[in-house]
C-alpha positions in Angstrom: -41.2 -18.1 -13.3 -41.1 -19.0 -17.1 -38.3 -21.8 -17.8 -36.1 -19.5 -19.7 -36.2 -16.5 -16.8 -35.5 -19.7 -14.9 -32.8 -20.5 -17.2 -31.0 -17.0 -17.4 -31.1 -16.6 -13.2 -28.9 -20.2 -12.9 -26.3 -18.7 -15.9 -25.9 -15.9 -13.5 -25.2 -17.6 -10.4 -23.0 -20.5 -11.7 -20.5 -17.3 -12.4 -17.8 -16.5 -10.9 -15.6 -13.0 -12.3 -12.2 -12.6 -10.1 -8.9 -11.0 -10.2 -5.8 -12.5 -9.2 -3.1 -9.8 -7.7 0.4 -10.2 -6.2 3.9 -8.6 -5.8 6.0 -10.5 -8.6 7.6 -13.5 -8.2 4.7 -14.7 -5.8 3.4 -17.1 -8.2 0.7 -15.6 -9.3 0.6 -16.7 -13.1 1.2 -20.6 -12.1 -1.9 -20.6 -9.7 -3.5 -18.9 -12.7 -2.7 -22.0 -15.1 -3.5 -24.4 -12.6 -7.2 -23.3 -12.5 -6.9 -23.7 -16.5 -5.0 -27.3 -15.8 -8.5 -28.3 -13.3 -10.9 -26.7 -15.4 -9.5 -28.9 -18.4 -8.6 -25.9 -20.5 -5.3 -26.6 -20.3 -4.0 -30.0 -21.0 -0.2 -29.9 -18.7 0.7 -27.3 -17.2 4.1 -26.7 -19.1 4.2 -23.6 -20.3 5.0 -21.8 -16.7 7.3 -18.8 -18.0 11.1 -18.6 -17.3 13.1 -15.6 -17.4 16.5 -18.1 -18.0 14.4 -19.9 -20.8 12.2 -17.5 -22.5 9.4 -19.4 -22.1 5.9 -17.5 -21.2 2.7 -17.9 -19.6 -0.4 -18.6 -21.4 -2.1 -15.5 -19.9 1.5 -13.7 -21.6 0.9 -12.9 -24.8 2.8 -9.8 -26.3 6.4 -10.0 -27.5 7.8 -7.6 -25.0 6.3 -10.1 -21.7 7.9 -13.2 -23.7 11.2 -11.9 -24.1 11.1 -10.8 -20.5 9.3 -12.9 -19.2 6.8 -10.9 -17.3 3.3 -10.2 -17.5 2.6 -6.4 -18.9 -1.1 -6.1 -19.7 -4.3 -7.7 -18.2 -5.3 -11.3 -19.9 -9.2 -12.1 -19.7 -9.5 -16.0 -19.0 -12.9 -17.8 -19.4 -13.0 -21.6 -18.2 -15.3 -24.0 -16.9 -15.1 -26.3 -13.3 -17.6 -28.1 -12.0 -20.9 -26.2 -13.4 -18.9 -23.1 -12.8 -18.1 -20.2 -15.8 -15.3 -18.5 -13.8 -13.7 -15.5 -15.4 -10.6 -14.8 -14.7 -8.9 -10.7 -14.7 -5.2 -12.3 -14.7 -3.6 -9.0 -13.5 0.0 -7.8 -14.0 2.3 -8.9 -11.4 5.4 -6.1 -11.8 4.9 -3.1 -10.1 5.5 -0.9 -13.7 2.0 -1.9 -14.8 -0.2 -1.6 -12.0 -2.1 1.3 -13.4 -3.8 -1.5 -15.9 -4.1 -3.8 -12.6 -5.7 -0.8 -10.5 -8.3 -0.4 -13.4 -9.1 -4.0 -14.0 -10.1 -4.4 -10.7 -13.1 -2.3 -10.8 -14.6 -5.0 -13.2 -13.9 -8.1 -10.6 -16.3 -9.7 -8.3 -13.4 -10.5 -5.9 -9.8 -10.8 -5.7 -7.7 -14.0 -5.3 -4.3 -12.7 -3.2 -1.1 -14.4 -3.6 1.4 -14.0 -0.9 4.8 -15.5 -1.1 5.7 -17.6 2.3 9.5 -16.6 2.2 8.6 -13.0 1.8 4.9 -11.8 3.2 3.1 -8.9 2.3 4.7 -7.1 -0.1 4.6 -3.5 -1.4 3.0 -4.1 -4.4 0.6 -6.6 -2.5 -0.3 -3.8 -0.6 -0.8 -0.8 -3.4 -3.3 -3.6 -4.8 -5.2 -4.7 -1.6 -5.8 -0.7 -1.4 -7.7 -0.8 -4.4 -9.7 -3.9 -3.5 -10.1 -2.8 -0.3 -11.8 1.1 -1.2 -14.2 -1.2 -3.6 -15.4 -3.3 0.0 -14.9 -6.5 -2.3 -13.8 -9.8 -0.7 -10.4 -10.7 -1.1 -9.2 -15.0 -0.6 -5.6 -15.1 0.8 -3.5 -17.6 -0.9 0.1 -18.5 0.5 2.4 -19.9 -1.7 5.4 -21.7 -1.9 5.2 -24.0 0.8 7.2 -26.3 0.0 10.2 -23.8 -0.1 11.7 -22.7 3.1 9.6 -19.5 4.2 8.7 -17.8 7.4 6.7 -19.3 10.3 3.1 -19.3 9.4 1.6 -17.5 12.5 4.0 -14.4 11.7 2.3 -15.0 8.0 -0.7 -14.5 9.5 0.2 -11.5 11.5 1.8 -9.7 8.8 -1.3 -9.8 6.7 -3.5 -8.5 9.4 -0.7 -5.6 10.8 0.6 -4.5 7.1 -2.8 -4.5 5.5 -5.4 -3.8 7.9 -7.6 -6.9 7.5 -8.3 -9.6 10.2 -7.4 -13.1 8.5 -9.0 -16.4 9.3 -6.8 -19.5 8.5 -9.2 -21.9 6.2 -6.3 -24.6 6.6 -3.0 -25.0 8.4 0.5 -26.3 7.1 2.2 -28.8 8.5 5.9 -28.1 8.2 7.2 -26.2 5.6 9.9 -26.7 3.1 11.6 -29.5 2.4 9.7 -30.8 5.8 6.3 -29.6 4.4 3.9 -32.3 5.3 0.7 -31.0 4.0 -2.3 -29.1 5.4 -4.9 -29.9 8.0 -8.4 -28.3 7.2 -10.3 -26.8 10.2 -13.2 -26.6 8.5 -13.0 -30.4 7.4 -11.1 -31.4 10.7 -8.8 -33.5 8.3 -5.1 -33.8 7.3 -4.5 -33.3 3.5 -1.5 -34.8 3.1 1.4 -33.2 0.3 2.5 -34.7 -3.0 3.7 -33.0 -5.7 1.9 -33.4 -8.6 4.3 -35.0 -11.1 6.0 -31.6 -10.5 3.2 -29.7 -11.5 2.6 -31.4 -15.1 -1.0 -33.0 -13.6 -3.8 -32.6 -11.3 -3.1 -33.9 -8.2 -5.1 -36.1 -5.8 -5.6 -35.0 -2.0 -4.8 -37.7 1.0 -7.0 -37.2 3.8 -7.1 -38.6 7.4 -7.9 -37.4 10.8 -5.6 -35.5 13.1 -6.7 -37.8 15.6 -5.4 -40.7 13.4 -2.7 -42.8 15.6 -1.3 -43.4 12.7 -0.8 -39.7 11.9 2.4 -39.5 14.3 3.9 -42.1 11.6 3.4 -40.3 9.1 4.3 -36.8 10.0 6.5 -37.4 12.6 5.7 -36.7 16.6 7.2 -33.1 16.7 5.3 -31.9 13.7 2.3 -33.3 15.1 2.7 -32.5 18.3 3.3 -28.6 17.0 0.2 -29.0 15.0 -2.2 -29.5 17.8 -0.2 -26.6 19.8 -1.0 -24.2 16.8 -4.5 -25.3 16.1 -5.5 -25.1 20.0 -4.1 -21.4 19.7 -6.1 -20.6 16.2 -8.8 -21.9 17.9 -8.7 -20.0 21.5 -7.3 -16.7 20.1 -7.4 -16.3 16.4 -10.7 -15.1 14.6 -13.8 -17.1 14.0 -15.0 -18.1 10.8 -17.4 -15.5 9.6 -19.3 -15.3 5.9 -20.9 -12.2 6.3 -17.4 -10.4 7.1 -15.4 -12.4 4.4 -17.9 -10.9 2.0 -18.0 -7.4 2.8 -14.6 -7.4 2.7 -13.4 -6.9 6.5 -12.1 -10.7 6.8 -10.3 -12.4 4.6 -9.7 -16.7 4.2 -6.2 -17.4 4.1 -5.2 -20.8 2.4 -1.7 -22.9 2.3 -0.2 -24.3 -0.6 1.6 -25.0 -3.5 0.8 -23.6 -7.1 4.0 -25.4 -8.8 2.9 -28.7 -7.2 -0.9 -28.1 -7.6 -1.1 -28.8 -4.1 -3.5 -27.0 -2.3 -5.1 -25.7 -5.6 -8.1 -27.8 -6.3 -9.5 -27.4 -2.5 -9.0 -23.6 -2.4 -10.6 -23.2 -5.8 -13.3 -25.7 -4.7 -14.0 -23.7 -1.4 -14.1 -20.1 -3.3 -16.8 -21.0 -5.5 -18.5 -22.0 -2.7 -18.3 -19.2 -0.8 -17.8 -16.2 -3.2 -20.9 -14.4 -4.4 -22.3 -14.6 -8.1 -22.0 -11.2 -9.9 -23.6 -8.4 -7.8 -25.8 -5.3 -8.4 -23.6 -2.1 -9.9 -24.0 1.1 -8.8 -25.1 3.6 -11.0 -26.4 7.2 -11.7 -29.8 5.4 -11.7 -29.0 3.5 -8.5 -27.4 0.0 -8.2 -28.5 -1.8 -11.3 -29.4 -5.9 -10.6 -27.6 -8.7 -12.2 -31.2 -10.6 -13.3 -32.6 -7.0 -14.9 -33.8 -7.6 -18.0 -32.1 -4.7 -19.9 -28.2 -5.8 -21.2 -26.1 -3.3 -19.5 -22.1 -3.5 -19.4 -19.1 -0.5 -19.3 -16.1 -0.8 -20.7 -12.9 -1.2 -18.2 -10.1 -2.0 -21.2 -9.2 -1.1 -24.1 -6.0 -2.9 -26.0 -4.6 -2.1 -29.4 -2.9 -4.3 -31.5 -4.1 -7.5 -29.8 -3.5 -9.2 -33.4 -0.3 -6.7 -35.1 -1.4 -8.9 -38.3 -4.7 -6.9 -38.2 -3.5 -3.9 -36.2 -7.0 -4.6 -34.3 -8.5 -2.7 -31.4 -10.2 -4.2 -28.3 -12.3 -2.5 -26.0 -13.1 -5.1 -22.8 -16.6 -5.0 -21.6 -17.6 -6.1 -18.3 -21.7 -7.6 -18.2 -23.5 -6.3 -15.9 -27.1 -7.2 -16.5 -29.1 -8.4 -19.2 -28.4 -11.3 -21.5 -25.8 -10.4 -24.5 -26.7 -11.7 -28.1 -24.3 -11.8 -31.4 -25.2 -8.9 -33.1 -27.4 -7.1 -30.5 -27.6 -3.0 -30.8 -27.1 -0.9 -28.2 -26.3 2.9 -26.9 -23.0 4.3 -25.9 -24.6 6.1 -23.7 -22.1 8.7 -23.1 -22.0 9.7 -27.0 -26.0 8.9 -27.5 -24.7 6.9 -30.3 -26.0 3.5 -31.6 -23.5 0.9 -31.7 -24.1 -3.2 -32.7 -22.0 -5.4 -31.3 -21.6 -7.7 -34.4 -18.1 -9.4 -33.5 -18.0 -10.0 -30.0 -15.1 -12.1 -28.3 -14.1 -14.1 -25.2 -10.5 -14.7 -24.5 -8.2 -17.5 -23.1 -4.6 -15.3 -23.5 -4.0 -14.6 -26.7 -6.7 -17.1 -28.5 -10.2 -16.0 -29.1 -13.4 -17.7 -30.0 -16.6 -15.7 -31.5 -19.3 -15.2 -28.5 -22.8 -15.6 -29.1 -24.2 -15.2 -26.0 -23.0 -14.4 -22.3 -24.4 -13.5 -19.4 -23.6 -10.5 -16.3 -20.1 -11.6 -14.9 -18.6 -12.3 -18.3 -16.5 -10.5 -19.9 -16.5 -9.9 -23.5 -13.9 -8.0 -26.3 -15.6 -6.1 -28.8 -14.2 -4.3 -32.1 -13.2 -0.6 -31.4 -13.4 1.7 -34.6 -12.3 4.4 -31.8 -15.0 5.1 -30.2 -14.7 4.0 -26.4 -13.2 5.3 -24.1 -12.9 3.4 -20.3 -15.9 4.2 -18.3 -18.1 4.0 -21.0 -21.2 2.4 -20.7 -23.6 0.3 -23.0 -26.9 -0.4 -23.0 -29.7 -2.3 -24.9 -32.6 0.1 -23.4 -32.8 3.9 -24.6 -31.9 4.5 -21.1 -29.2 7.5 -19.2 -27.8 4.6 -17.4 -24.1 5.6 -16.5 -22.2 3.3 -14.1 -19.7 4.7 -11.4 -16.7 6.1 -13.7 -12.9 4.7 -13.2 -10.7 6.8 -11.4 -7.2 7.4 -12.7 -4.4 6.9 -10.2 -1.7 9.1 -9.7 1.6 8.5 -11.7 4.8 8.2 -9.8 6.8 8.7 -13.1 7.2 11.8 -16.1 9.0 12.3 -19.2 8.8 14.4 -22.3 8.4 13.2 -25.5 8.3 13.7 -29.2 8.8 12.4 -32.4 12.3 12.5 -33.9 10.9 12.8 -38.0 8.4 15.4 -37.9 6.5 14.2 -40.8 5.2 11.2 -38.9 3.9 13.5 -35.9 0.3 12.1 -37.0 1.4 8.5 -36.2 2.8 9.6 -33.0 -0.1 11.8 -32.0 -2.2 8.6 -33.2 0.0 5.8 -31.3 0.3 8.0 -27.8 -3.2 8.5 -27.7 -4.5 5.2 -28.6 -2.0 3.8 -25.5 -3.5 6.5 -23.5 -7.0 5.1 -23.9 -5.8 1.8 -22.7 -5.0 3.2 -19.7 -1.2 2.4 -20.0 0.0 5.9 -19.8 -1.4 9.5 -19.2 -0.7 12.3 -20.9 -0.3 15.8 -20.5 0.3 19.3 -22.2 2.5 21.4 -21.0 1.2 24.8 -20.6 3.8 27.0 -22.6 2.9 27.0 -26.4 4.4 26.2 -29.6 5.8 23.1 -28.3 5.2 19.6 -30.0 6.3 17.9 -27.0 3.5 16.5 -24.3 4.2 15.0 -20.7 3.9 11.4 -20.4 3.3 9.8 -16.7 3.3 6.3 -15.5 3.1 4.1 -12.7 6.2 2.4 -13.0 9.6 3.6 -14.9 10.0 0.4 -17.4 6.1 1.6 -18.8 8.4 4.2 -20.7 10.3 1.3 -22.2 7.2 -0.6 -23.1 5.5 2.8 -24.8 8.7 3.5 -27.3 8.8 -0.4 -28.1 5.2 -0.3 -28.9 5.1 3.0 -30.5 8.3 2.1 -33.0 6.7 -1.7 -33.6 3.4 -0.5 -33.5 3.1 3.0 -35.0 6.2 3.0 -37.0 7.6 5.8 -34.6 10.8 6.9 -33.2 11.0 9.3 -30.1 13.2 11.9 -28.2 12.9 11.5 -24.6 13.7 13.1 -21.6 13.1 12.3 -18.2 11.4 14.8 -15.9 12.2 15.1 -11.7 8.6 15.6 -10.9 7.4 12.5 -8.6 3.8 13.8 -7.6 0.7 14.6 -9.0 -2.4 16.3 -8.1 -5.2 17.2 -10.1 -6.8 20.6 -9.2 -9.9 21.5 -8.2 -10.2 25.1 -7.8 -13.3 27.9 -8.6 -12.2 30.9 -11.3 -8.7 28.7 -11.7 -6.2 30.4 -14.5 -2.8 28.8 -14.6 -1.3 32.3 -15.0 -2.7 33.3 -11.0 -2.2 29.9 -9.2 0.7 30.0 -6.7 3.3 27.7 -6.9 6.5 26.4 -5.7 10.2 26.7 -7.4 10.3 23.1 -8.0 6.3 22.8 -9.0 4.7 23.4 -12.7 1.4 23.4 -13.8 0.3 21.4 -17.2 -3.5 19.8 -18.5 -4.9 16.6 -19.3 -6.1 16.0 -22.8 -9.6 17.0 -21.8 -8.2 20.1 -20.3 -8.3 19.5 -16.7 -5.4 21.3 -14.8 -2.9 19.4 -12.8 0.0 20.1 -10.7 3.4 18.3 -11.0 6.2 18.6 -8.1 8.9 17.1 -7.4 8.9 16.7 -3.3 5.6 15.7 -1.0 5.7 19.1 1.1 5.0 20.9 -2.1 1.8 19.6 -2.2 1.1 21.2 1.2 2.7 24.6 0.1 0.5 25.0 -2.8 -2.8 24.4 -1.5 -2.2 26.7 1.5 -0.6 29.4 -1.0 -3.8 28.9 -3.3 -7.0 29.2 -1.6 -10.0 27.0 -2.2 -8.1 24.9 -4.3 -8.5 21.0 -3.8 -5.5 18.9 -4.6 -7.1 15.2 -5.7 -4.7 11.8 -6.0 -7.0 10.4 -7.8 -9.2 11.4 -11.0 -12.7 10.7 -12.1 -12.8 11.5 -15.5 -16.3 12.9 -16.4 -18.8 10.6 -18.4 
């Protein structure tokens, strides 16, 4: 093997491309900046948002998620540890922008899962675990919060494994919790790492390690904590799971970790242990097959696309996930699903809102590239004059509908412009109602405060003003049906029929059973949650 083959094989193993997901509140964006704090990229870790002071995150860059103080739209973070490049898909947190997170995922490796210790599994926790979970990708559990009062750890344990329908295998074990939180001991170390705060979480903290066997352990702990340490090991060890690679990686098991994030304890040893267990980017499936990391050919789709990154410029960046192949500053490739040429002449990589100009990267990374309006998510480039098409993203089903037009008429090419250009980014999906002569279209989303963030950005953005008015329909189905005409399908009194942008019928209802009703009163039709939008 030639020293540069060589060379581009260790660039693709030294990376590491993961999503972070939670439920808000769970502290996902703090473990997020204490990677950045270890991996130096970050020099304190003092920019954790507040909602009391208005502060933000630096994966929280548009005006809307620093006056609220919550994350809205996926942030791309690219730092080194250790001989690591780790990418990090920092995902949005509130449940009114998980259609982004749901798409995002596809283009992660694995998932990082924050779990609350006061609270458990979540809802939202569990709406993103779904999608992780239908990709067979492997999913790290850490708990958070320890040092806050929060349920007893075994029924932490049991929650994950009865709520989301994955065995869990404890990597370490606290020791107290609250203001009596000790530390952790580490089963696969067989020591005690004992807990300090960090200088409140402005720098990196060191790790104290002894034995459990240590006499002088009782001393330091306390005899009942140690006592019900060695009572809850014996039991982890006798009737919990074994350790088990092969499982964690497909998926069916995942390592559950204790800690910290505010403190930065318990950071640097889970992040340690995930790169050494977490795969380097994996083969993709394709229509050709599943398409290796180390082939030669550059190869990448595109999962995200964000306008207005920079309002100065009014820019437009489509995200692209590597997938094989080395990239190269100015390279030329083929959309494949237009047959077009395209060079990729500014390419970025991202910490937040601050870019720096790529000239090379490597399968895991992920790169922003300019968008003249051309992309669409699902695309897929490629240096070879190849068909290659990788597996399309599905759209989810909204849980949310309102109509909408502009209020001035004369700017209905701004607003045709600024709905579709969000609808691209996967933000919002939009419909046409199937009566004519109205300028109105059907907007659904995930989460009820999306319809906030599209008329702030669509006045700030596109220089548009809207009438709105919410709808009662709470499902969606798309329909699948041979020799289908909206004016023949059966429906029920609280039902409607409209059409996706590329024409695709779907129906919206207001109540579950409806579903049911339809499809029996309409045969051979196929009512899908989900959407693959053809390449």
């Amino acid at each position: 093997m030639s020293e540069e083959n060589l060379n581009y094989t260790d660039q693709i193993q030294k990376r590491r491309t993961f999503a972070i997901i939670s439920h808000p509140d769970a502290g996902k964006t703090t473990l997020t900046e204490k990677f950045l704090l270890y991996g130096g990229a970050i020099r304190s870790a003092g920019s954790v948002k507040s909602r009391r002071t208005q502060k933000h995150a630096v994966s929280d860059w548009m005006e809307i998620e620093k006056q609220r103080g919550i994350s809205v739209t996926s942030s791309v973070l690219q730092f080194n540890y250790d001989g690591f490049c780790i990418n990090i898909l920092d995902t949005p947190g509130h449940q009114d922008f998980s259609e982004d997170t749901y798409r995002t995922l596809v283009a992660a490796d694995s998932a990082v899962m924050v779990i609350d210790s006061a609270k458990g599994v979540e809802e939202q926790t569990k709406k993103l675990f779904k999608v992780c979970k239908m990709r067979g990708i492997p999913i790290f559990t850490f708990i958070n919060k320890l040092d806050a009062q929060g349920k007893d750890p075994l029924e932490l344990i049991e929650d994950i494994e009865n709520a989301l329908g994955i065995r869990a295998y404890p990597m370490d074990w606290p020791i107290g919790c609250g203001k009596a939180f000790k530390g952790v001991y580490n089963r696969r170390k067989n020591h005690i790492e004992l807990f300090e705060d960090g200088d409140h979480g402005q720098s990196m903290v060191g790790t104290l390690e002894c034995d459990i066997n240590d006499p002088n352990l009782t001393n330091i702990i306390g005899s009942d904590l140690h006592e019900k340490l060695l009572e809850d090991i014996e039991l982890l060890d006798m009737a919990g799971d074994d350790y088990n690679l092969e499982q964690i990686l497909k998926g069916e098991l995942t390592p559950v970790f204790f800690g910290s994030a505010m403190t930065n304890f318990g950071v640097e040893p889970f992040l340690q242990t995930f790169l050494e267990i977490s795969t380097p980017p994996q083969p993709r499936m394709s229509n050709e097959g599943p398409i290796d990391p180390t082939t030669e050919y550059f190869s990448g789709f595109i999962f995200k696309i964000q306008a207005n990154m920079n309002p100065a410029h009014r820019d437009r960046i489509a995200f692209l996930r590597i997938c094989s192949g080395k990239f190269e500053k100015g390279m030329m490739t083929t959309l494949v699903q237009k047959n077009k040429k395209v060079k990729l002449a500014q390419p970025q990589q991202f910490l937040a809102q601050d870019r720096a100009m790529v000239e090379e990267a490597y399968p895991g990374d992920i790169i922003g590239i300019h968008d003249p309006g051309i992309f669409n998510i699902g695309d897929t480039l490629c240096s070879a004059d190849l068909k290659l098409k990788y597996e399309g993203i599905p759209q989810f089903a909204p849980e949310h509908f309102m109509k909408i037009s502009t209020v001035n008429a004369l700017k209905r090419k701004q607003f045709l412009k600024g709905v579709s250009q969000l609808a691209e980014e996967g933000s919002i999906q939009v419909f046409k109602p199937h009566f004519t002569g109205s300028e109105e279209l059907i907007v659904g989303v995930v989460g009820v405060l999306q319809f906030e963030v599209l008329e702030y950005r669509l006045n700030n953005e596109y220089g548009v003003e809207i009438k709105k008015q919410r709808l009662p329909y709470n499902y969606i189905r798309w329909i699948e049906m041979e020799n289908y005409s909206p004016s023949n399908f059966k429906l029920t009194s609280d039902a409607i029929v409209a059409e996706t942008e590329d024409g695709d019928p779907v129906l919206l209802c207001q109540y579950e059973w409806s579903i049911r009703q339809v499809s029996e009163r309409n045969e051979g039709a196929i009512l899908r949650e989900t959407h693959l939008k053809e390449s």
